[in-house]
N, CA, C and O atoms as CSV, one atom per row, in Angstrom:
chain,resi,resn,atom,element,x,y,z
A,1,UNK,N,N,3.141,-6.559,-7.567
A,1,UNK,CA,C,3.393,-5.155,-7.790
A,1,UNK,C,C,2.080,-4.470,-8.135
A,1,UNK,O,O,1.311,-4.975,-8.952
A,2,UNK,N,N,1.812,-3.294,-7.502
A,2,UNK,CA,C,0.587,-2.926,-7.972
A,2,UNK,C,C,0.635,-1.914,-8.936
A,2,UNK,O,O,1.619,-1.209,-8.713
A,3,UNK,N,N,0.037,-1.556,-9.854
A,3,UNK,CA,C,-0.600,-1.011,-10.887
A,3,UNK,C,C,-0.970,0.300,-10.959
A,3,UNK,O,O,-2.083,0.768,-11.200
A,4,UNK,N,N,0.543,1.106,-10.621
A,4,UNK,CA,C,0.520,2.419,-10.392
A,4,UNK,C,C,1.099,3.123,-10.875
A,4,UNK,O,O,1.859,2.483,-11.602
A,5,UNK,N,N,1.374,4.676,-11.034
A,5,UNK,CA,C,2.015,5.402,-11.382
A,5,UNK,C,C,2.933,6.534,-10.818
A,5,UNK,O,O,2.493,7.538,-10.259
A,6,UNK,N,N,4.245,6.268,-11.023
A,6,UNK,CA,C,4.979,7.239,-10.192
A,6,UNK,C,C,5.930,8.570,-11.196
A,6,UNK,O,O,6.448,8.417,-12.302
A,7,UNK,N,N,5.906,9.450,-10.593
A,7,UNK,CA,C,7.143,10.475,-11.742
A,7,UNK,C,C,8.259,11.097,-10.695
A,7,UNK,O,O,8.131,11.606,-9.581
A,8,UNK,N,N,9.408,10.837,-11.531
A,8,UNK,CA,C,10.531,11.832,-10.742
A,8,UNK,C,C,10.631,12.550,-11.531
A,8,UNK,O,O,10.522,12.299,-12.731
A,9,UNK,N,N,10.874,13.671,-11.008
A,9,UNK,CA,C,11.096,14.497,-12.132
A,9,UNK,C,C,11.415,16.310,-11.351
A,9,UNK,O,O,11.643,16.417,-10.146
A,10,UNK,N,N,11.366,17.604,-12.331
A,10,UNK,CA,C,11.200,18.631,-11.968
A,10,UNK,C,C,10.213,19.276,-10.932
A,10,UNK,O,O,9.435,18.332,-10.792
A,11,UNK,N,N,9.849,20.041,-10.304
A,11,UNK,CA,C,9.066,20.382,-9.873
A,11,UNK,C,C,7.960,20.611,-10.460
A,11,UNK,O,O,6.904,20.154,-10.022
A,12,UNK,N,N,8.037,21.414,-11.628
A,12,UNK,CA,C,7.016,21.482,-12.407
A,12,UNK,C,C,6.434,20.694,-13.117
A,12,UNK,O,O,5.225,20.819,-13.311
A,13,UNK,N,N,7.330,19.455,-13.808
A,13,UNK,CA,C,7.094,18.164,-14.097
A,13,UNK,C,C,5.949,17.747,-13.019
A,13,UNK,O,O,4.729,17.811,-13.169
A,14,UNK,N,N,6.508,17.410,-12.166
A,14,UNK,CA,C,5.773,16.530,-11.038
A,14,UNK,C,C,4.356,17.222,-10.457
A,14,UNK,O,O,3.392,16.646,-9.955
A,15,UNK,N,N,4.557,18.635,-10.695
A,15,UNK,CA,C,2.975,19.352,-10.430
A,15,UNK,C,C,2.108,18.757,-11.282
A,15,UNK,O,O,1.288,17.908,-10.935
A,16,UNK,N,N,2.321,19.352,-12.889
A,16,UNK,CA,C,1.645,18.591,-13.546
A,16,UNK,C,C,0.645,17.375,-13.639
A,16,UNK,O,O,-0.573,17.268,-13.782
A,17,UNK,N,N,1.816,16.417,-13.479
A,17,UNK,CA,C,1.092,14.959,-13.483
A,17,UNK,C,C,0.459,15.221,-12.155
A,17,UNK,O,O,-0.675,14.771,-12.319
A,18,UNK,N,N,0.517,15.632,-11.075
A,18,UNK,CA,C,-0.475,15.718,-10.120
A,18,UNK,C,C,-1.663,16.225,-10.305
A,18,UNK,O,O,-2.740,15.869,-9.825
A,19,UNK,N,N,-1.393,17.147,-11.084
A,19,UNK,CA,C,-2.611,18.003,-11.749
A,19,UNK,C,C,-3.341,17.070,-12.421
A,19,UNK,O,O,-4.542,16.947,-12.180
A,20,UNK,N,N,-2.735,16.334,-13.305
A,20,UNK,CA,C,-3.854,15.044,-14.095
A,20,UNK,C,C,-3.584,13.990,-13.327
A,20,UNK,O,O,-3.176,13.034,-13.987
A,21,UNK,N,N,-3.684,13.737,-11.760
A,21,UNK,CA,C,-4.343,12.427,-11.239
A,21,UNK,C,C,-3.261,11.829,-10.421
A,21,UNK,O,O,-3.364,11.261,-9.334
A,22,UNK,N,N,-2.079,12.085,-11.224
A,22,UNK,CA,C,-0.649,10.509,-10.498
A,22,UNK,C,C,-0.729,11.128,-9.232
A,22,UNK,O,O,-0.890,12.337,-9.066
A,23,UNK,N,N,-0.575,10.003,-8.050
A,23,UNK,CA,C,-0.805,10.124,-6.944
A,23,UNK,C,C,0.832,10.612,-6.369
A,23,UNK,O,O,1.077,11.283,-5.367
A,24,UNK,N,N,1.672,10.116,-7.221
A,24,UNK,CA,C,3.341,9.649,-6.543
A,24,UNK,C,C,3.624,10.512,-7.157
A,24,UNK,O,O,3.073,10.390,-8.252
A,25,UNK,N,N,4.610,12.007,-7.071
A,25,UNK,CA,C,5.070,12.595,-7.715
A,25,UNK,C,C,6.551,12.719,-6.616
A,25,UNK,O,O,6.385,12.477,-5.420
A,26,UNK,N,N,7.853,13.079,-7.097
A,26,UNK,CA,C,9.180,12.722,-6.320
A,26,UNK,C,C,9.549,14.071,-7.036
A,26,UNK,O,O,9.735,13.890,-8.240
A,27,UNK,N,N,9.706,15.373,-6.632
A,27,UNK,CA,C,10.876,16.365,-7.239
A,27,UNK,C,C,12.374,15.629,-6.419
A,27,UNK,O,O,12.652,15.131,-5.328
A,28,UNK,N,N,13.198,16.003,-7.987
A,28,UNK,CA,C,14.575,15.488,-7.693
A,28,UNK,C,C,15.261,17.146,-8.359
A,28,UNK,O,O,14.674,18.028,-8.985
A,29,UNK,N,N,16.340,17.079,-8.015
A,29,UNK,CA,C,17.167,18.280,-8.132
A,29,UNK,C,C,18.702,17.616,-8.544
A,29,UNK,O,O,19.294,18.290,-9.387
A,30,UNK,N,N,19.179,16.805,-8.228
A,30,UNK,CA,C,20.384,16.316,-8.455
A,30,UNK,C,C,20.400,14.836,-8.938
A,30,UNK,O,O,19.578,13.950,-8.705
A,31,UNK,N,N,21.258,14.805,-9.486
A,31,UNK,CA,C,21.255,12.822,-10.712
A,31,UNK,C,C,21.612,12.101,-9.129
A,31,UNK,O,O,21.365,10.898,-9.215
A,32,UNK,N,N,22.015,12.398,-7.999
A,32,UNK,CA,C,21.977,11.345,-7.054
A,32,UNK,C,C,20.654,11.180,-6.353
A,32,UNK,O,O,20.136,10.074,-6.194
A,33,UNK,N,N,20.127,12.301,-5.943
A,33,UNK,CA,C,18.359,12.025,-5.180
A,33,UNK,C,C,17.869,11.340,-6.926
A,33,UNK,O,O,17.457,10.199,-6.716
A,34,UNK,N,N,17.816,11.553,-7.966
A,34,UNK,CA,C,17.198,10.459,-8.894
A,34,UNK,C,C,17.401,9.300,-8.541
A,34,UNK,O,O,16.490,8.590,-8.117
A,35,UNK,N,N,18.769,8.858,-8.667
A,35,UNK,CA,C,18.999,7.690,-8.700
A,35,UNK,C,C,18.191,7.190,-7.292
A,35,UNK,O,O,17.537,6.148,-7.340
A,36,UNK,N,N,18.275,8.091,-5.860
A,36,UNK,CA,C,18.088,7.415,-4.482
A,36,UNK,C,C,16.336,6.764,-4.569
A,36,UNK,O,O,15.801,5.787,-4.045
A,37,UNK,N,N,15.934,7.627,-5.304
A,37,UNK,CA,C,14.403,7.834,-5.197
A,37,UNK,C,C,13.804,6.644,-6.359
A,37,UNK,O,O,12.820,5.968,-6.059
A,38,UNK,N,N,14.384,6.499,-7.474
A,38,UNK,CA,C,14.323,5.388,-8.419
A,38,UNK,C,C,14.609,3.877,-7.638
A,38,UNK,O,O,13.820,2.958,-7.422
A,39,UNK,N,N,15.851,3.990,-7.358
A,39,UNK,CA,C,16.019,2.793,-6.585
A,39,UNK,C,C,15.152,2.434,-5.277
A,39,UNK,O,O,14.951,1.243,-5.037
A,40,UNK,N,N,14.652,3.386,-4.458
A,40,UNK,CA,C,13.661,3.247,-3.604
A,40,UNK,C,C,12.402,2.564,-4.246
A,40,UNK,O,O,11.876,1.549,-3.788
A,41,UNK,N,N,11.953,3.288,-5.437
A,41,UNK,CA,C,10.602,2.878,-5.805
A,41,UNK,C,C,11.016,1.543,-6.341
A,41,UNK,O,O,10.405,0.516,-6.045
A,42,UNK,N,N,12.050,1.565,-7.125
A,42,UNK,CA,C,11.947,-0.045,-7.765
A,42,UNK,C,C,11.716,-1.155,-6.504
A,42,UNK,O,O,10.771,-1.911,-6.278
A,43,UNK,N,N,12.957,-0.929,-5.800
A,43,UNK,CA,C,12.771,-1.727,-4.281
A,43,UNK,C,C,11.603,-2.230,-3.813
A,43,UNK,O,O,11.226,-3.338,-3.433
A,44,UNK,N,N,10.966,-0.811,-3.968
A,44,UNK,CA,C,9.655,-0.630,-2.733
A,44,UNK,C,C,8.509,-1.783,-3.533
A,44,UNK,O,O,7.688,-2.466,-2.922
A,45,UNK,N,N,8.702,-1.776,-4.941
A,45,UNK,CA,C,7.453,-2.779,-5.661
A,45,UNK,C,C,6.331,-1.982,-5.604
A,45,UNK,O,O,5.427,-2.680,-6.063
A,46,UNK,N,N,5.844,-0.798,-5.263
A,46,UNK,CA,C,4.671,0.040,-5.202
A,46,UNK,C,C,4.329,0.493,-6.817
A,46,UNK,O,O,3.208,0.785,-7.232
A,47,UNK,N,N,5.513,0.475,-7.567
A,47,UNK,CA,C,4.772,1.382,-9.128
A,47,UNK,C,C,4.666,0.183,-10.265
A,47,UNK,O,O,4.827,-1.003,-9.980
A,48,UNK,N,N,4.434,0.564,-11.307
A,48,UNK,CA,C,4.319,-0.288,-12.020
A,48,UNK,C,C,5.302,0.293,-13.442
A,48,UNK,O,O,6.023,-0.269,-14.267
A,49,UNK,N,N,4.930,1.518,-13.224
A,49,UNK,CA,C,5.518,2.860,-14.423
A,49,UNK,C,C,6.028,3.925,-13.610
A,49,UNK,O,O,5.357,4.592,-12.823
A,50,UNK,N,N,7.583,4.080,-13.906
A,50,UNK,CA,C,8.147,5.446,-13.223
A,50,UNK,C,C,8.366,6.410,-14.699
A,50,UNK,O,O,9.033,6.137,-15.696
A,51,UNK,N,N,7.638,7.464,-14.434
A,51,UNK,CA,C,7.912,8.450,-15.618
A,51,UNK,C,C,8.597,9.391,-15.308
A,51,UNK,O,O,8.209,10.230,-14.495
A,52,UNK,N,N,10.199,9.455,-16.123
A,52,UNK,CA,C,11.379,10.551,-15.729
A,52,UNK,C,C,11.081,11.243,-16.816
A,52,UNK,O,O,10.376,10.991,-17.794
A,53,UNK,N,N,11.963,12.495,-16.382
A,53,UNK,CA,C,12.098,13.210,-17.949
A,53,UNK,C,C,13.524,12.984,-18.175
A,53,UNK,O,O,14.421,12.596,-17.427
A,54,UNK,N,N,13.486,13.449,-19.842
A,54,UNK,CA,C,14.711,12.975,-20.357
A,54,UNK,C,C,16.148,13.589,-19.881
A,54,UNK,O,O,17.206,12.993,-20.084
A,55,UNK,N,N,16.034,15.212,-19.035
A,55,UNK,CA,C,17.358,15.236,-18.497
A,55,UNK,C,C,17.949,14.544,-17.550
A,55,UNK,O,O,19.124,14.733,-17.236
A,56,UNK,N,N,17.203,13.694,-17.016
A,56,UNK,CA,C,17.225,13.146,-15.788
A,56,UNK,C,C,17.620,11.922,-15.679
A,56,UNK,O,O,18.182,11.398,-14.717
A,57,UNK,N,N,17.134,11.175,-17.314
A,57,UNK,CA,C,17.086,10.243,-17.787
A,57,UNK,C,C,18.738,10.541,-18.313
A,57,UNK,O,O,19.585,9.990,-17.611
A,58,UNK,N,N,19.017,10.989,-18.951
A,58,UNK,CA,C,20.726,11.383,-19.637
A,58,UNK,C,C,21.851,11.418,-18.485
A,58,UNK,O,O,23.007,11.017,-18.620
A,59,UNK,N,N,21.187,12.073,-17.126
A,59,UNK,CA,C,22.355,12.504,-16.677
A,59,UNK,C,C,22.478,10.768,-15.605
A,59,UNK,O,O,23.554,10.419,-15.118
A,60,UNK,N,N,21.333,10.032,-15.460
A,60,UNK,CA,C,21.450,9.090,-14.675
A,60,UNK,C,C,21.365,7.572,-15.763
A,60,UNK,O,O,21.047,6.475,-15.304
A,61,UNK,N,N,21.668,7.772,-17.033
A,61,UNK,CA,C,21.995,6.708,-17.935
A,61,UNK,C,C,22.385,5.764,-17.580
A,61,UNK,O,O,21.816,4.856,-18.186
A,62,UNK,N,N,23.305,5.291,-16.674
A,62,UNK,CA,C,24.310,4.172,-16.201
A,62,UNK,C,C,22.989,3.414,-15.973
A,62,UNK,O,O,22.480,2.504,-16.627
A,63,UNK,N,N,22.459,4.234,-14.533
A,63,UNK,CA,C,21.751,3.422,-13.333
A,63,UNK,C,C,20.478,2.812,-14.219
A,63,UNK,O,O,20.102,1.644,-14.119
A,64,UNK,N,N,20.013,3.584,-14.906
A,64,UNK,CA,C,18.901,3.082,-15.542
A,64,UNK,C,C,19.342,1.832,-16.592
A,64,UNK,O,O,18.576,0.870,-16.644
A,65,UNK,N,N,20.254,1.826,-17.218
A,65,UNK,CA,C,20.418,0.623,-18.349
A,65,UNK,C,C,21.091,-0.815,-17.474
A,65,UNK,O,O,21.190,-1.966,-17.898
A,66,UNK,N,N,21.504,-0.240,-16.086
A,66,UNK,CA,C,22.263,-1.380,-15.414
A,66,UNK,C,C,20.663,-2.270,-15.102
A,66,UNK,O,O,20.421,-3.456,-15.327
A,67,UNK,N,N,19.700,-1.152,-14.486
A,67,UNK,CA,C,18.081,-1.777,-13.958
A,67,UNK,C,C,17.465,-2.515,-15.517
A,67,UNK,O,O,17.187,-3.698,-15.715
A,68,UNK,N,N,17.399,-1.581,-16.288
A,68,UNK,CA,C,16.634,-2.174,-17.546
A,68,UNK,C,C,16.841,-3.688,-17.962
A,68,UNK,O,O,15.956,-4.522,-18.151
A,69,UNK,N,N,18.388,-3.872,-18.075
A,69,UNK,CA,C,18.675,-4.867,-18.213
A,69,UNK,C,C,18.214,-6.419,-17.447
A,69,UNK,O,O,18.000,-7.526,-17.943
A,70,UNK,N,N,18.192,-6.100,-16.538
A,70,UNK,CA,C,17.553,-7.084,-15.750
A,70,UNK,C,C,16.515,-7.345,-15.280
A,70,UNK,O,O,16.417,-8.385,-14.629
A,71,UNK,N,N,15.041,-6.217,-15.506
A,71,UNK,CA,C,14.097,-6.564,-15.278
A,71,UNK,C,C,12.997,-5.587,-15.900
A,71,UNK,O,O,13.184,-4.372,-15.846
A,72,UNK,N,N,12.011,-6.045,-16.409
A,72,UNK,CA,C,10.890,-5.126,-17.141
A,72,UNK,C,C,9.940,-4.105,-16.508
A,72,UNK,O,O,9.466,-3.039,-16.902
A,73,UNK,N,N,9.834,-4.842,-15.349
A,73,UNK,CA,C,9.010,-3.839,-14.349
A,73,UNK,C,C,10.139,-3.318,-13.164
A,73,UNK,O,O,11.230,-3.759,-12.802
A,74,UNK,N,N,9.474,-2.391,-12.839
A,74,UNK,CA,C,8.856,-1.204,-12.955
A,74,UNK,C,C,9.483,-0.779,-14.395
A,74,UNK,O,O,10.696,-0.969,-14.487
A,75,UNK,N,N,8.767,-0.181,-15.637
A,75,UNK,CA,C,8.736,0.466,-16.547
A,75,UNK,C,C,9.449,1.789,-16.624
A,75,UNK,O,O,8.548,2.547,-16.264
A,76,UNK,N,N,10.662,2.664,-16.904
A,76,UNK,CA,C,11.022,3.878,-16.714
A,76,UNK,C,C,10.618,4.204,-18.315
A,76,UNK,O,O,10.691,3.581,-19.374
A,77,UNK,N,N,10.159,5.513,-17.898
A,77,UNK,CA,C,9.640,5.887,-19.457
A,77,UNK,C,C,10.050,7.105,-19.406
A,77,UNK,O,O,10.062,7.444,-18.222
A,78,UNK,N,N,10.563,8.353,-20.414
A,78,UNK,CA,C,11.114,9.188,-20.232
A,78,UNK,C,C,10.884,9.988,-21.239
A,78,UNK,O,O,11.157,9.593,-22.372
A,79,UNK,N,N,10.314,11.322,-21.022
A,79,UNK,CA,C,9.453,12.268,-21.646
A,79,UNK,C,C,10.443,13.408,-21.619
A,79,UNK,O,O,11.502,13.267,-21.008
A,80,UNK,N,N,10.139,14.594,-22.286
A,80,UNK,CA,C,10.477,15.532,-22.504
A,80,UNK,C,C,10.151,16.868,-21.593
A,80,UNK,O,O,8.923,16.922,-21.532
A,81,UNK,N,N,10.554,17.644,-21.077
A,81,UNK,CA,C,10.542,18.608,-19.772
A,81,UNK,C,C,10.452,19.572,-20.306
A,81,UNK,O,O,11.045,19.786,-21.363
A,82,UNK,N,N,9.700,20.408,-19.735
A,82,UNK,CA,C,9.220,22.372,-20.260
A,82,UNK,C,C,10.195,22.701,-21.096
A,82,UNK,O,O,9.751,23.580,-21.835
A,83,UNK,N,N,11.333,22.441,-21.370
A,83,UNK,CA,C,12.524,23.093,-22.022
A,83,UNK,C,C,12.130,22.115,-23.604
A,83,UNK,O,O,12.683,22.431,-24.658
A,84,UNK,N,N,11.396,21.260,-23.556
A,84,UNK,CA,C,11.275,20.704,-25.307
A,84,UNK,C,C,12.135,19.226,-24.913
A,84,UNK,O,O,12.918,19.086,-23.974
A,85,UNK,N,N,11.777,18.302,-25.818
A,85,UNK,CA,C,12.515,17.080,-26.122
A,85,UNK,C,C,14.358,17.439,-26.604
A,85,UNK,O,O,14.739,18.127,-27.550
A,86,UNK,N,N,15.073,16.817,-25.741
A,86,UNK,CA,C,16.571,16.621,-26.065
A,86,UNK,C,C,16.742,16.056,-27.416
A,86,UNK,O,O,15.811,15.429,-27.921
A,87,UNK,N,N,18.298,16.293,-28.293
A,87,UNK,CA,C,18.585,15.559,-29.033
A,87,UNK,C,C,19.502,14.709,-28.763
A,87,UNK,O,O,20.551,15.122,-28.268
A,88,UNK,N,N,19.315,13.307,-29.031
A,88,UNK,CA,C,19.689,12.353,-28.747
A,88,UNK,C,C,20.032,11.683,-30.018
A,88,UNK,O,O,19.406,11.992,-31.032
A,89,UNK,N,N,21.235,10.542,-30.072
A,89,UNK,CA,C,21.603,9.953,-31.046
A,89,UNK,C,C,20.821,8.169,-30.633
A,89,UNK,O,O,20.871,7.164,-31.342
A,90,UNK,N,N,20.466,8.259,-29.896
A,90,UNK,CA,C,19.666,6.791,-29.932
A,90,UNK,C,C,18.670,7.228,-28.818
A,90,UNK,O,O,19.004,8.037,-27.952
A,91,UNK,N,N,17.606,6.741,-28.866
A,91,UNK,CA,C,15.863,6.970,-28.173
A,91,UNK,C,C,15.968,6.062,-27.317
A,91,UNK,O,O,16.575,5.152,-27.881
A,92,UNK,N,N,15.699,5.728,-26.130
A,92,UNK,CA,C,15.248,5.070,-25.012
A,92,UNK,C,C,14.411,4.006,-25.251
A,92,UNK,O,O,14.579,2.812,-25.000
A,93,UNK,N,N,13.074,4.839,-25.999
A,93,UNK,CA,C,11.739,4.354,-25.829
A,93,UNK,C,C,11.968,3.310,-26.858
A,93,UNK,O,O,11.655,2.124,-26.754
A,94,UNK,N,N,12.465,3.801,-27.716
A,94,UNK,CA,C,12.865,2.762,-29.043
A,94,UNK,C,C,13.425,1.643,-28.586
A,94,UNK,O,O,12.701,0.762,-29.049
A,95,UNK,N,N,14.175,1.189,-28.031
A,95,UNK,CA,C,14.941,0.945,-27.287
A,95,UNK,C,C,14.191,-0.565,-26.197
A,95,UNK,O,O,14.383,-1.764,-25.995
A,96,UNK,N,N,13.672,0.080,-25.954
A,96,UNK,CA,C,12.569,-0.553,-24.442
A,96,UNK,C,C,11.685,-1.221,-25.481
A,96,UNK,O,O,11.754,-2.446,-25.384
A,97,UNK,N,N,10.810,-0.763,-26.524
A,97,UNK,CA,C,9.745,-1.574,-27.455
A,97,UNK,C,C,10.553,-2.547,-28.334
A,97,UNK,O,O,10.001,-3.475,-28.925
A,98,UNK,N,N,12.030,-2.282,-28.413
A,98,UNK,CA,C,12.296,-3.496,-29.436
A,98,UNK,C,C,12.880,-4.502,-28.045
A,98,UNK,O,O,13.009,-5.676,-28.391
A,99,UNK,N,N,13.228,-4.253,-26.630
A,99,UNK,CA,C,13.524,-5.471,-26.221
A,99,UNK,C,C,12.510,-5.712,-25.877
A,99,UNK,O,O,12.330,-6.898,-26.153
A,100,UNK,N,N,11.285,-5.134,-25.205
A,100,UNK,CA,C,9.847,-5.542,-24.866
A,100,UNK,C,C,9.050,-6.553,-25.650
A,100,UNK,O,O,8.784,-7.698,-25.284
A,101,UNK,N,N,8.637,-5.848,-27.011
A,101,UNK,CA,C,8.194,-7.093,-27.631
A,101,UNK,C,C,8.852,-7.763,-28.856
A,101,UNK,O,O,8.285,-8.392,-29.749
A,102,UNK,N,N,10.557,-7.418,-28.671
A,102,UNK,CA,C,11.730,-7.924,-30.171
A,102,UNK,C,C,11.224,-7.075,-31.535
A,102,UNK,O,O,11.859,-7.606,-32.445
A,103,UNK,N,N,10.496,-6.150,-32.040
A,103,UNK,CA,C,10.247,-5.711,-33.169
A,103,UNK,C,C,10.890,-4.274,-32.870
A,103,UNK,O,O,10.864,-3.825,-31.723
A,104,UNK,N,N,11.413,-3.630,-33.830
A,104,UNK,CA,C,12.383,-2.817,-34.053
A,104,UNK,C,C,11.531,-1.250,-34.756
A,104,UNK,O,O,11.382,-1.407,-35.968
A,105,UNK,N,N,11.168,-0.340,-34.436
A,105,UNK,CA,C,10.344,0.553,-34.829
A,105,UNK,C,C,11.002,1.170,-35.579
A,105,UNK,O,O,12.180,1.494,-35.432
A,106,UNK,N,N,10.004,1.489,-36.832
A,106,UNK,CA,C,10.446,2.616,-37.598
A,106,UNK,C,C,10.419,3.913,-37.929
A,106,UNK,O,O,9.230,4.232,-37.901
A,107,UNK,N,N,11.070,4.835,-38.227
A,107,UNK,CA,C,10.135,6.147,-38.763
A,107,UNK,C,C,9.651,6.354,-39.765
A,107,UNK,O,O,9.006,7.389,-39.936
């Protein structure tokens, strides 16, 4: 797998990170082109890190914890979108670092 960086995300999301460098940027509009375009890249073995944002991440929850579960790479990491960070009753990221390396983060 090579050692890259991909984002699905908003349009404006995905300008962005183009703006600072990521070569792969995917605008998605609907939780099914997420899911089509996620599952493509995982498939494809091209990224190493897919960076969603978190609505995207909420509304396609299933697909992502069914993938997480079974394999570490590609990495989904999931940030917060022009509208501000969501509130959430459990964190992702939290989540991913305590099965990643078993230690449990605190605040």
């Amino acid at each position: 797998m090579k050692s890259s960086i991909a984002v699905v995300a908003d349009a404006d999301t995905v300008t962005g990170f183009k703006l600072g460098g990521v070569k792969e940027g995917y605008v998605v509009e609907t939780s099914q082109e997420a899911e089509e375009t996620l599952e493509n890249l995982i498939k494809g073995k091209k990224v190493s890190i897919i960076i969603i944002t978190e609505k995207i991440g909420d509304e396609i929850r299933d697909f992502i914890e069914r993938f997480t579960k079974s394999s570490a790479l590609p990495m989904i990491i999931e940030i917060p979108d022009k509208s501000g960070p969501s509130d959430r009753a459990v964190d992702p990221m939290r989540d991913l670092i305590k099965r990643v390396i078993g230690v449990e983060m605190v605040k």
